[in-house]
C-alpha positions in Angstrom: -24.6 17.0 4.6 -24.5 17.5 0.9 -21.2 18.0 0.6 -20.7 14.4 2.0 -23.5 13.4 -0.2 -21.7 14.7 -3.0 -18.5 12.1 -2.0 -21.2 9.3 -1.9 -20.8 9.1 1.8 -22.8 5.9 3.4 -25.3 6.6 6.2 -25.3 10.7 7.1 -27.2 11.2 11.0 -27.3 14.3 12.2 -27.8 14.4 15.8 -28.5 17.4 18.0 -27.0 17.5 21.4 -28.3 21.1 22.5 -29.6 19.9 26.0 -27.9 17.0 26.2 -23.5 18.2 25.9 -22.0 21.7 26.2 -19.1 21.1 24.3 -21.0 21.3 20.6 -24.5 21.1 19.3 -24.5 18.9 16.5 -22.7 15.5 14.7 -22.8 14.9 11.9 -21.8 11.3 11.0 -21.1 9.1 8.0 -19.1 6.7 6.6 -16.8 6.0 3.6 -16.1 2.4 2.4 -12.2 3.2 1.9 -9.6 5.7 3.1 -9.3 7.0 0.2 -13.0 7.5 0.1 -13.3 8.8 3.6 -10.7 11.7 3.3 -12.4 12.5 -0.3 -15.5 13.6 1.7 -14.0 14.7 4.9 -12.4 17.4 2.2 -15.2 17.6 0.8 -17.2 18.8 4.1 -13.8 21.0 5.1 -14.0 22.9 0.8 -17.5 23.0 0.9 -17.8 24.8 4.9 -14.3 26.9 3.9 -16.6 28.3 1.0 -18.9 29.2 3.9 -16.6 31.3 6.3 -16.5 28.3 8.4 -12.8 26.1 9.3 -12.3 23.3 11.6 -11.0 24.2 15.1 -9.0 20.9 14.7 -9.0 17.9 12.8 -8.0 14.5 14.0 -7.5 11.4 11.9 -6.8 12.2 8.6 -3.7 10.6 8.2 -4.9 7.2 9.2 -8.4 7.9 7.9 -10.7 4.9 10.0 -12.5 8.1 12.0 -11.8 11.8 10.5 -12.9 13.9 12.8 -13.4 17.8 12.3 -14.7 20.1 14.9 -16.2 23.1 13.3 -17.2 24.2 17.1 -21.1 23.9 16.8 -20.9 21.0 15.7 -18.4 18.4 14.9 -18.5 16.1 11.5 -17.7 12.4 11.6 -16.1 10.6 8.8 -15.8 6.9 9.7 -14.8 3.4 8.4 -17.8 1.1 8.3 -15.6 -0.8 10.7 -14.7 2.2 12.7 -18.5 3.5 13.2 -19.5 -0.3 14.3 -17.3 -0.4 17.0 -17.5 3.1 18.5 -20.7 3.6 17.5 -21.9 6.8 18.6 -25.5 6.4 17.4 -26.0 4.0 20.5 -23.4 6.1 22.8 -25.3 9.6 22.0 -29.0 8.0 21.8 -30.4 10.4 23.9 -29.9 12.7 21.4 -32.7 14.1 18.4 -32.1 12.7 15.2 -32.2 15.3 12.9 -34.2 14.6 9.4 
């Protein structure tokens, strides 16, 4: 999270999904206001997590950078456009999910 923070991401949730999905345990999702901005912190996230001895399983979106997404396996990170996170929003998709603080 404070590796997005760092990039001046908008908005960080983290949501736990242990009990509620098998496939990972945690999002983490923010947004950028530009592409530019949003692959600044979605490398950001990847440095800072290298650093750590962890690497994304697989990346999607980077290119067209609207919705970076990077599954790190227990959990996945979320890098949207404002307009991107609106529409899919997976705040309301994944609400029976904790919100972590």
């Amino acid at each position: 999270m404070r590796a997005a923070e760092s990039k001046k991401a908008i908005d960080i949730r983290v949501l736990d999904l242990r009990g509620v999905t098998s496939f990972t345990d945690f999002f983490v999702i923010c947004s950028g206001s530009n592409p530019r901005q949003i692959q600044a912190i979605a490398d950001e996230v990847a440095l800072t997590l290298k650093k750590q001895g962890h690497a994304p399983l697989h990346v999607e979106g980077y290119e067209n950078a609207e919705w970076v997404l990077a599954d790190f396996g227990d959990f996945i990170v979320h890098v949207f456009s404002e307009k991107a996170r609106l529409y899919y929003d997976l705040e309301r998709l994944w609400r029976q999910a904790k919100v972590v603080e």
